[in-house]
C-alpha positions as CSV (number, residue, x, y, z in Angstrom):
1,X,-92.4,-11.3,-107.8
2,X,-88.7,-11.7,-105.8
3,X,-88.7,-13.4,-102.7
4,X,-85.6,-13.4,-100.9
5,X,-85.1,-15.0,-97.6
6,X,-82.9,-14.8,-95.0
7,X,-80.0,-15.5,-95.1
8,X,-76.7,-16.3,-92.6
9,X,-73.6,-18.1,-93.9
10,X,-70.8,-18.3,-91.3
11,X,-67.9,-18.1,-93.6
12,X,-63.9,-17.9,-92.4
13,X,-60.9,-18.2,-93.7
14,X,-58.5,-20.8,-92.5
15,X,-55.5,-19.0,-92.1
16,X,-56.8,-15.9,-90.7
17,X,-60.1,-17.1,-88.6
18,X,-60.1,-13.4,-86.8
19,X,-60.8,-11.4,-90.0
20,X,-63.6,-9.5,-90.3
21,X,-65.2,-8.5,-93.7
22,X,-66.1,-5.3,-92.9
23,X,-62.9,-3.8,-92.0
24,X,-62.6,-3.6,-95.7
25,X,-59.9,-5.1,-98.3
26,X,-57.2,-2.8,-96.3
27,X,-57.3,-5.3,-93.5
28,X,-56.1,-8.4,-95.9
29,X,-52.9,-9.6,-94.5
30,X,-50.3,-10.3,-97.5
31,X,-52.7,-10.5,-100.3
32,X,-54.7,-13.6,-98.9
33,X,-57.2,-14.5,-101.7
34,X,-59.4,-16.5,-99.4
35,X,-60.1,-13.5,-97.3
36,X,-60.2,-11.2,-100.4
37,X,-63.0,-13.2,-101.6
38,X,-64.5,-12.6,-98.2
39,X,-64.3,-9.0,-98.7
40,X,-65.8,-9.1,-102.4
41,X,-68.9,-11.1,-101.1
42,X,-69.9,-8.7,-98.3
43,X,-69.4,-5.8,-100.4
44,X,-71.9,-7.5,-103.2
45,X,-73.8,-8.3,-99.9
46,X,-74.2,-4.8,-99.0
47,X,-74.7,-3.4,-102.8
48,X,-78.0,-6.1,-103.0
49,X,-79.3,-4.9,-99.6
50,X,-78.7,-0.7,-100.9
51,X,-80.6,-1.9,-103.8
52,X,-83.7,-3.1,-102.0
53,X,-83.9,-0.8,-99.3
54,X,-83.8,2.3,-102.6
55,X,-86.5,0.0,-104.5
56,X,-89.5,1.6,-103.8
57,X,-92.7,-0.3,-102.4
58,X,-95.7,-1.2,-105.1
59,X,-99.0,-2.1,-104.7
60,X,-99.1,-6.1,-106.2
61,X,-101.5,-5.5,-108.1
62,X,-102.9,-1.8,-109.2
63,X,-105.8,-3.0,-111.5
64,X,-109.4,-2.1,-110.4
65,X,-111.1,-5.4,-109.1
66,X,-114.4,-6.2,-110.7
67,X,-116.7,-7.7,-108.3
68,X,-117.9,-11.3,-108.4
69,X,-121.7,-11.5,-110.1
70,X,-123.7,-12.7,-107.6
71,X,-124.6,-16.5,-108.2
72,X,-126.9,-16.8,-105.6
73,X,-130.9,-18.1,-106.7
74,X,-133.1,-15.5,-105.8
75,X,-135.7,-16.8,-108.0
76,X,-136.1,-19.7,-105.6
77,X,-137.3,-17.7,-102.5
């Protein structure tokens, strides 16, 4: 079983603090490597959630349940 939480990093880079991630690796002023490595992270960010959202749903567990024997002392009644 995966279990993946949420979550939210708040990640900038320190010479350009108005870039955005999302507007691609066209939007990298002058070849800025922190903000490249921005770009690279939200794209793997977006594969991962592609991935799950096409993963289809599945029963945990598909194997017929046997039910419990009953323990209880009816002889004593």
């Amino acid at each position: 079983m995966l279990t993946l939480a949420v979550l939210r990093v708040r990640l900038k880079c320190s010479k350009h603090p108005n870039f955005q991630p999302r507007q691609g690796a066209g939007a990298v002023k002058g070849a800025c490597t922190r903000c490249g490595q921005l770009v690279a992270i939200h794209e793997q960010h977006q594969r991962l959630m592609r991935m799950l959202a096409e993963t289809p749903a599945r029963e945990y567990d598909q194997r017929p349940r046997k039910e419990a024997p009953d323990t209880r002392q009816q002889q004593l009644f």
